[in-house]
Z-matrix of the N, CA and C atoms (Angstrom, degrees):
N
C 1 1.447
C 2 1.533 1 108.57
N 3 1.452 2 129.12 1 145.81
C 4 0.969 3 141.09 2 -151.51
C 5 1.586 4 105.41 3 -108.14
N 6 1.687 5 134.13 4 112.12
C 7 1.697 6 109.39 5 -167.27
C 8 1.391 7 87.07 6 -121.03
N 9 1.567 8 83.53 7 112.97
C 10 1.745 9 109.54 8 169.37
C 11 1.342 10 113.43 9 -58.81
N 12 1.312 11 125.06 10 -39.11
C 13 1.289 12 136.76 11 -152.05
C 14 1.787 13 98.66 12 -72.78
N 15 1.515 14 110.23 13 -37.86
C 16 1.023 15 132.44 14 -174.80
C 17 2.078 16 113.37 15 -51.17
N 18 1.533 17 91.14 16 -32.30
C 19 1.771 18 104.16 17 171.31
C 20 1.523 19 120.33 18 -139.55
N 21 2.056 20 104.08 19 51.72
C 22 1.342 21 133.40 20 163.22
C 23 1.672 22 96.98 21 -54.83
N 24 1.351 23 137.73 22 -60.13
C 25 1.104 24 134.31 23 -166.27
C 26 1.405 25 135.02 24 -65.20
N 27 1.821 26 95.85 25 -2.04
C 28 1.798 27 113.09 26 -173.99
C 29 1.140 28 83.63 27 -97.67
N 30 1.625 29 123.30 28 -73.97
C 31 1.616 30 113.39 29 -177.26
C 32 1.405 31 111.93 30 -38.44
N 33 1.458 32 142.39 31 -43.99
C 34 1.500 33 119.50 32 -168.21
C 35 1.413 34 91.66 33 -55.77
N 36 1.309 35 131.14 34 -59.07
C 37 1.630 36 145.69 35 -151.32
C 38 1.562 37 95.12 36 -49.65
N 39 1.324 38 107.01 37 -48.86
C 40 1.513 39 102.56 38 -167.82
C 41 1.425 40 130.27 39 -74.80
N 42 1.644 41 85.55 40 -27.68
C 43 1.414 42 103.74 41 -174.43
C 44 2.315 43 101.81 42 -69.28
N 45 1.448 44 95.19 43 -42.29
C 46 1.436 45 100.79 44 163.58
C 47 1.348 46 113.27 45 -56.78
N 48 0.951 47 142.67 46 -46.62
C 49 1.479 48 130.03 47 -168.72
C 50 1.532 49 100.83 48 -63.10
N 51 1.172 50 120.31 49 -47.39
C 52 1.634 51 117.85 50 165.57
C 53 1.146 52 139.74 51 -59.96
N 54 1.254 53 119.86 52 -32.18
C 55 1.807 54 125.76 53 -174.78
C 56 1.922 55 90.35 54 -92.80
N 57 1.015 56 132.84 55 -25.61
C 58 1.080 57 121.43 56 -146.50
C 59 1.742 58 105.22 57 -91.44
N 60 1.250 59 103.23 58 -53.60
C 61 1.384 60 104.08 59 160.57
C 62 1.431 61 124.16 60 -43.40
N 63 1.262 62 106.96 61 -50.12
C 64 1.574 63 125.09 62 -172.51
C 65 1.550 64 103.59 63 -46.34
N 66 1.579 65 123.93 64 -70.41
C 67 1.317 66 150.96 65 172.89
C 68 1.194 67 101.02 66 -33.84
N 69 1.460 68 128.84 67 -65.20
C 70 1.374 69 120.17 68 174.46
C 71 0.902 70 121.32 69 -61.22
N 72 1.549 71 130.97 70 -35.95
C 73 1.692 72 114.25 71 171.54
C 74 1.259 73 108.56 72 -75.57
N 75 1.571 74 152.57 73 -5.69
C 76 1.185 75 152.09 74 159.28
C 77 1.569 76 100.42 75 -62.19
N 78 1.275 77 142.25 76 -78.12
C 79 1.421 78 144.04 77 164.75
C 80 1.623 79 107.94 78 -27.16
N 81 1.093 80 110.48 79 -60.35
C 82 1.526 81 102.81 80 -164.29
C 83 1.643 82 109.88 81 -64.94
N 84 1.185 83 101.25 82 -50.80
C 85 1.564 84 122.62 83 -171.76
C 86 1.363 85 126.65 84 -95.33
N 87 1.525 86 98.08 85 -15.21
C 88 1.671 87 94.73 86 158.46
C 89 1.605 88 101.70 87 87.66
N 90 1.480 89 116.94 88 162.25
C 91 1.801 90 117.26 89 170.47
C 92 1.706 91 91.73 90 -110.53
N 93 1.014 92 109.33 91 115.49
C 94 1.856 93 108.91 92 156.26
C 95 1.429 94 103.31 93 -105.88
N 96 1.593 95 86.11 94 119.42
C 97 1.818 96 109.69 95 172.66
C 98 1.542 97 121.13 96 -82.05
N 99 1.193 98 110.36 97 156.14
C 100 1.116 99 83.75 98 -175.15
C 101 1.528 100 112.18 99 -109.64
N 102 1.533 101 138.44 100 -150.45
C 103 1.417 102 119.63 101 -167.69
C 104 1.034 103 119.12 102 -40.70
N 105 2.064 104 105.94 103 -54.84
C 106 0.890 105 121.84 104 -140.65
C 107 1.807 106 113.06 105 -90.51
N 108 1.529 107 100.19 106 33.86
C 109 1.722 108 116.94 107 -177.50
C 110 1.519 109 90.59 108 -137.46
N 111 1.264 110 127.92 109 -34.82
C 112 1.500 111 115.71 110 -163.91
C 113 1.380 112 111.77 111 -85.85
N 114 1.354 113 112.21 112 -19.18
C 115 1.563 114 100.07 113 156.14
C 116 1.677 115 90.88 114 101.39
N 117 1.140 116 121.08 115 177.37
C 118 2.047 117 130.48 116 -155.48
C 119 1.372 118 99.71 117 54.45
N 120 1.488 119 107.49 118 -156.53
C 121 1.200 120 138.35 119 -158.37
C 122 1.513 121 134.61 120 -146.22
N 123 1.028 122 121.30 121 96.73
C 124 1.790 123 120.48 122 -168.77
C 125 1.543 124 123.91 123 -99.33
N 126 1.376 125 115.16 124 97.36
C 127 1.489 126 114.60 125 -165.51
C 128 1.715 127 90.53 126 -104.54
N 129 1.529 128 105.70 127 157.79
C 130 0.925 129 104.89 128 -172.25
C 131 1.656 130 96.44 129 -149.89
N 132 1.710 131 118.64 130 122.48
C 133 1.533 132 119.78 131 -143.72
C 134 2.175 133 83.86 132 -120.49
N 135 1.462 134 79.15 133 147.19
C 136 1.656 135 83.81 134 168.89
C 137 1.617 136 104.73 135 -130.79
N 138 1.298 137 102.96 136 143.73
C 139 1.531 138 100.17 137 174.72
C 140 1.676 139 108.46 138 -131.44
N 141 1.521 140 108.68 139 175.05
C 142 1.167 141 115.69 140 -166.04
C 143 0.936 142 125.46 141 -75.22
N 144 1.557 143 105.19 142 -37.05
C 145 1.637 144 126.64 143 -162.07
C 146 1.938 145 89.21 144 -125.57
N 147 1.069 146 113.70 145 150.27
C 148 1.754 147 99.61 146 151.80
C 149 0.997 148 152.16 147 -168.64
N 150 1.433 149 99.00 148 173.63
C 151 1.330 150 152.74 149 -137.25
C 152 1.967 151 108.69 150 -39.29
N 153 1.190 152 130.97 151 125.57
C 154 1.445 153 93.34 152 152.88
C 155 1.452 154 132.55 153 -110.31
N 156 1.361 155 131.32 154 153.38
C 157 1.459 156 111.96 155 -174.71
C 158 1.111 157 123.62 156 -62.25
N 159 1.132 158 130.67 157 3.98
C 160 1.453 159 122.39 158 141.58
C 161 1.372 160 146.90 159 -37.89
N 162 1.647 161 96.50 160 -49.65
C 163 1.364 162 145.64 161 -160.21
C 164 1.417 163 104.81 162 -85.43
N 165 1.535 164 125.10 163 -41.04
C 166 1.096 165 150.81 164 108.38
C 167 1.817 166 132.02 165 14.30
N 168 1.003 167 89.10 166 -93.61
C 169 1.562 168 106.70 167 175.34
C 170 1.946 169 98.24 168 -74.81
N 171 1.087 170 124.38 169 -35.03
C 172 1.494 171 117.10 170 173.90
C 173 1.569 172 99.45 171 -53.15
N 174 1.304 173 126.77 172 -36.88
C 175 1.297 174 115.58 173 -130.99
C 176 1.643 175 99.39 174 -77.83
């Protein structure tokens, strides 16, 4: 039988080598979401001929 319990202190270690880095690049670097977390709406129109934003905002 195999006693895990016996190398609890490698898994914490390891498990640290992973969260720890991670956390700091979350703090340092921030999460940028992308649209589809930040919430509004992004349409994006094509036309034939074009358009100016003038022409646009007149409309």
């Amino acid at each position: 039988m195999i006693r895990f319990s016996k190398y609890i202190w490698l898994y914490f270690l390891i498990s640290a080598l992973v969260l720890v880095p991670g956390m700091f690049a979350l703090v340092r670097w921030g999460l940028k979401p992308a649209i589809d977390f930040t919430g509004g709406t992004l349409l994006e129109l094509q036309f034939a001929s074009d358009v100016s934003g003038a022409a646009i905002e007149l409309a």
